[in-house]
C-alpha positions as CSV (number, residue, x, y, z in Angstrom):
1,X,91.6,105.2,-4.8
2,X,95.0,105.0,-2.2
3,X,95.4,104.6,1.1
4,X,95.4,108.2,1.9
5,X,91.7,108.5,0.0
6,X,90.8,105.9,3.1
7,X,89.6,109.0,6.1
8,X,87.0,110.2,3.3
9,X,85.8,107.2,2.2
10,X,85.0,105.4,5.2
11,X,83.5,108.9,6.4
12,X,80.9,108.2,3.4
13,X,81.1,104.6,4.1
14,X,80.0,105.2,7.4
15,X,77.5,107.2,6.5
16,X,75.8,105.5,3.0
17,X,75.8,102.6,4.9
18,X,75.2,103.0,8.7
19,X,73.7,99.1,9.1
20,X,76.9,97.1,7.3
21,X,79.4,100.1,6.8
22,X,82.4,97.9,5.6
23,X,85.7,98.2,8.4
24,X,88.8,100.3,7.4
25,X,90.5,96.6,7.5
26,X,88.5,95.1,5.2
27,X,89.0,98.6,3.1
28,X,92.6,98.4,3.5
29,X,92.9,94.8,2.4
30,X,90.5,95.5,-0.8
31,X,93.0,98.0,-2.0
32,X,96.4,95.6,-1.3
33,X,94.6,93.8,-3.8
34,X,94.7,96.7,-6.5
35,X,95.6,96.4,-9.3
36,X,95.8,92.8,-9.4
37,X,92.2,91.4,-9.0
38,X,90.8,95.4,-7.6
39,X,89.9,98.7,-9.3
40,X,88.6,101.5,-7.2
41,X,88.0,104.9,-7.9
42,X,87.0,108.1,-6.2
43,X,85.1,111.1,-7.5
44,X,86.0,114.1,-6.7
45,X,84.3,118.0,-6.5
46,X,85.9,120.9,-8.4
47,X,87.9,121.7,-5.2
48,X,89.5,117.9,-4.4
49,X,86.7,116.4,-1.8
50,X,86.1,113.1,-2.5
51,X,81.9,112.9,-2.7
52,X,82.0,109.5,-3.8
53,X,83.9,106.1,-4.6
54,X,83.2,102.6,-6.1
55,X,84.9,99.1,-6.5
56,X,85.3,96.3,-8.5
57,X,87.0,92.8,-8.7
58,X,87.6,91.3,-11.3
59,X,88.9,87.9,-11.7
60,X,88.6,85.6,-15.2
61,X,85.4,86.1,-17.2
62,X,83.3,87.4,-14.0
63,X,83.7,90.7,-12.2
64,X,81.8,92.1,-9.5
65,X,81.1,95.4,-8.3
66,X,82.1,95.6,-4.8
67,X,80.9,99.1,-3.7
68,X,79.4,102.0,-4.8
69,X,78.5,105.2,-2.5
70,X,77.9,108.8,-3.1
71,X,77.6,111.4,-0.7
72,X,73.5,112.0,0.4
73,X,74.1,116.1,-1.0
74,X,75.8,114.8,-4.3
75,X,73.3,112.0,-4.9
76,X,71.1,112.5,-8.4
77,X,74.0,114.1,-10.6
78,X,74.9,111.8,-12.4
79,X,78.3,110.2,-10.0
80,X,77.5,106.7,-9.3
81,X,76.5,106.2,-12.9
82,X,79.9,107.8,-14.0
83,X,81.7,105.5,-11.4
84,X,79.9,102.2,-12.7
85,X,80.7,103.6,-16.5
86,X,84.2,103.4,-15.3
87,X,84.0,100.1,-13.2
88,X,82.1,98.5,-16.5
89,X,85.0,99.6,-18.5
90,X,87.3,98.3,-16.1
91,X,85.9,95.0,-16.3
92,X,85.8,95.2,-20.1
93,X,89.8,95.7,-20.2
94,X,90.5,93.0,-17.9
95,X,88.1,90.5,-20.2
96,X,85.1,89.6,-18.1
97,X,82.2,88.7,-19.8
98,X,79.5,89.4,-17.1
99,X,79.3,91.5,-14.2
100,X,77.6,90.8,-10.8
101,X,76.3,92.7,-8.0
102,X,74.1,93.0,-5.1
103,X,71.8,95.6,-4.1
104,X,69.8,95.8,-0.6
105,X,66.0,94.7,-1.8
106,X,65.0,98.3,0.2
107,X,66.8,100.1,-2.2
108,X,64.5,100.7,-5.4
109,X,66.5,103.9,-6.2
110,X,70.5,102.0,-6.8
111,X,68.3,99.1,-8.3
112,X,66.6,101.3,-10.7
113,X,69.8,102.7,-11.2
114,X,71.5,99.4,-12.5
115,X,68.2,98.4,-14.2
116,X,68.8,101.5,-16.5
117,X,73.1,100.0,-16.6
118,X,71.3,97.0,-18.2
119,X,71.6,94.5,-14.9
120,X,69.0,92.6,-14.6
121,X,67.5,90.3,-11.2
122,X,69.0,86.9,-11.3
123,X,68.3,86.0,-7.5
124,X,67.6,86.9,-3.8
125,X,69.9,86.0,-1.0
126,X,67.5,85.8,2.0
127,X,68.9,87.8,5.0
128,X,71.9,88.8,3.3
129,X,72.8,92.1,5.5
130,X,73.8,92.4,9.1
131,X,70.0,93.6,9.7
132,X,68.2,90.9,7.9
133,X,67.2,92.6,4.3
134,X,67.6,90.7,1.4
135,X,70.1,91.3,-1.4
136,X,68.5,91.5,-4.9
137,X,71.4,89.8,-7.1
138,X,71.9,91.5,-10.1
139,X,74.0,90.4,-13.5
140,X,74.5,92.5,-17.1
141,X,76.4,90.5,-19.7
142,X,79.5,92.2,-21.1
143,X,79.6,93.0,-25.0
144,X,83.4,92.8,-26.3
């Protein structure tokens, strides 16, 4: 993902996540951290329009996955799981052993998802998002 990916992605950001939608700042300032502690990546159709994009940092033996969205009308096709294949990767080459994340506890699809990515529950953080839901913490150990 670039700077110029930013008008699509927020447009899904907006969009995926209507209640805590993340600001084109705090956007901007994960990607002036690429490559260094970042990796994000955008999917694209046939015909270049970004349908979805994810992130991770990474720093030591953790990483975390930041953000992970896919447009409602591309959902079920197998994107997000392609983008967390390439944000576990990611995390592989830069040496973490374990990967975190959270998940809105209203979610069951995305935590289904990651169940089947091998995350499993290691927590809840009580009124985690801007509207009160809880975030289901979620962590898969990393083979070598």
């Amino acid at each position: 993902m670039t700077d110029a990916d930013l008008p699509a992605v927020m447009a899904i950001e907006r969009a995926t996540f209507p209640l805590d939608a993340w600001s084109e700042g705090m956007m901007r300032g994960e990607l002036a951290d690429q490559p260094r502690t970042r990796h994000y990546v955008v999917a694209l159709r046939d015909d270049g329009e970004i349908v979805g994009y994810a992130g991770l940092a990474a720093a030591g033996d953790q990483a975390d996955v930041q953000t992970i969205a896919v447009l409602q009308d591309h959902q079920s096709r197998g994107i997000g799981g392609a983008m967390l294949t390439e944000l576990l990767g990611e995390a592989r080459r830069r040496g973490a052993r374990e990967i975190f994340l959270e998940v809105r506890a209203d979610n069951p699809r995305a935590k289904a998802v990651y169940e089947r990515f091998g995350f499993e529950e290691i927590g809840l953080r009580r009124r985690y998002y801007d509207d009160g839901t809880d975030a289901v913490m979620m962590r898969r150990k990393l083979d070598g």
